[in-house]
C-alpha angles and dihedrals in degrees: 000000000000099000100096092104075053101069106038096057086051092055083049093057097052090040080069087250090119099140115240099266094032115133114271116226095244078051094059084044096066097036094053081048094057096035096053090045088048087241127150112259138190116267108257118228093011089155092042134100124239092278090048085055093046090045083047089039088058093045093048091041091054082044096056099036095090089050101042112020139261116314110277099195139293141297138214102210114188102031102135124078094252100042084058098051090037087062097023101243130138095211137026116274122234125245144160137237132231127216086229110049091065114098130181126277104275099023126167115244128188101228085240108065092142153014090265100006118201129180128198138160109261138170139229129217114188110212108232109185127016083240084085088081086070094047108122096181138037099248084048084052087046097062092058095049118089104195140000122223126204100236134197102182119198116205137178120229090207098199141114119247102259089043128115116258103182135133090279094052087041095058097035085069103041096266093294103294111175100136153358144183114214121205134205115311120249115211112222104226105156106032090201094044093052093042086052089054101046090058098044096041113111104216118209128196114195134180120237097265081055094264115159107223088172142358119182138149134271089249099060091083099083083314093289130042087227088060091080092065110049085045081065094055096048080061091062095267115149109193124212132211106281099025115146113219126196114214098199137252124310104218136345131343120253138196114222101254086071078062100067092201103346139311149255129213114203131190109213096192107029116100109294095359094266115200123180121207135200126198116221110211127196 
């Protein structure tokens, strides 16, 4: 249902318009092979600029979708002060979702779920009318979303040690989806009252000790949640109705071990103070 720009990169591409460091298809080959047998990989369009990465980012996306599900929708990686510095970017990066990749609140996990496995708390937003595309605001975004889901996204840097992870090889692979775990809906009944919240909200990310590896407020991601998603369509991106969009991490970026057994996500502030956890197994 989001896969319209796609497509038509893809047509681009078979019309002879690939642009000069985007990814070759023996390339893509080799990336969707490391990536499926969690295996560390070389960075694609290392040498490229943003629109080779997103020309890279639609032939790698066609090329997972048998193995992880239609797109779902879209994510804005980076969007919080220390993933940026962290990857030395000055604004988030762009990727996609797979069907596939979401897994109930409480799932099992094996640790190594990829080749450079990374967990953070995240947030969903599910798109609820296609009049979302003219919002301007977040409450404005608010009022075409139909639920909100706590979010602990687990995604999977790819990439060798030595290799370049910036905001282009980022890109160029999606912005790194492997898996999520997908808490409770929350119904958006009162569009103000849910962007007030979101803004408001303190997210906490705790190890599975209870330990809190990082508590910051709804307003670190781009200083309001919804802003993601107005940043993606400033990108280009149309939503549809029952598109998933990831809002980005709050706050930094963690192996498992951090973990110690798994993680939960909580959102003092949002109706009923939902949290989502996920179990890390050996």
């Amino acid at each position: 249902m989001t896969r319209t720009w796609i497509y038509a990169l893809a047509a681009s591409l078979t019309a002879g318009t690939a642009l000069a460091e985007c990814a070759t298809d023996a390339e893509i080959e080799a990336f969707v092979a490391d990536y499926l047998s969690n295996t560390p990989t070389q960075a694609l369009t290392k040498d490229g600029g943003i629109e080779d990465a997103l020309c890279t980012q639609a032939k790698l996306t066609l090329a997972l979708e048998p193995h992880k599900g239609p797109v779902a929708g879209y994510k804005a990686g980076l969007t919080s002060k220390p993933a940026q510095e962290r990857f030395g970017v000055s604004e988030p990066v762009r990727g996609v979702l797979y069907r596939d990749m979401m897994l109930p609140d409480g799932a099992e996990v094996p640790a190594n779920w990829g080749a450079r496995p990374v967990f953070e708390a995240d947030l969903i937003l599910i798109v609820g009318d296609a009049a979302i595309n003219q919002a301007t605001t977040p409450e404005e975004v608010l009022t075409h979303v139909s639920a909100v889901h706590p979010f602990i996204e687990l995604p999977d840097l790819t990439l060798a040690e030595g290799e370049p992870i910036t905001g282009v090889t980022l890109t160029a692979i999606g912005v790194a989806p492997k898996l999520g775990v997908l808490g409770a809906a929350i119904s958006v009944e009162d569009p103000a009252a849910m962007a007030q919240a979101l803004g408001d909200m303190q997210v906490t990310l705790a190890a599975a000790n209870g330990e809190v590896l990082a508590q910051v407020p709804g307003k670190a991601v781009l200083g309001h949640p919804a802003n993601s998603a107005l940043w993606l369509m400033s990108k280009g991106i149309e939503f549809k109705p029952g598109d998933m969009i990831s809002v980005g991490s709050f706050g930094p970026l963690f192996p498992p071990a951090k973990g110690k057994g798994g993680a939960t996500a909580t959102y003092n502030g949002l109706p009923g103070d939902p949290s989502v956890s996920v179990v890390f197994t050996d």
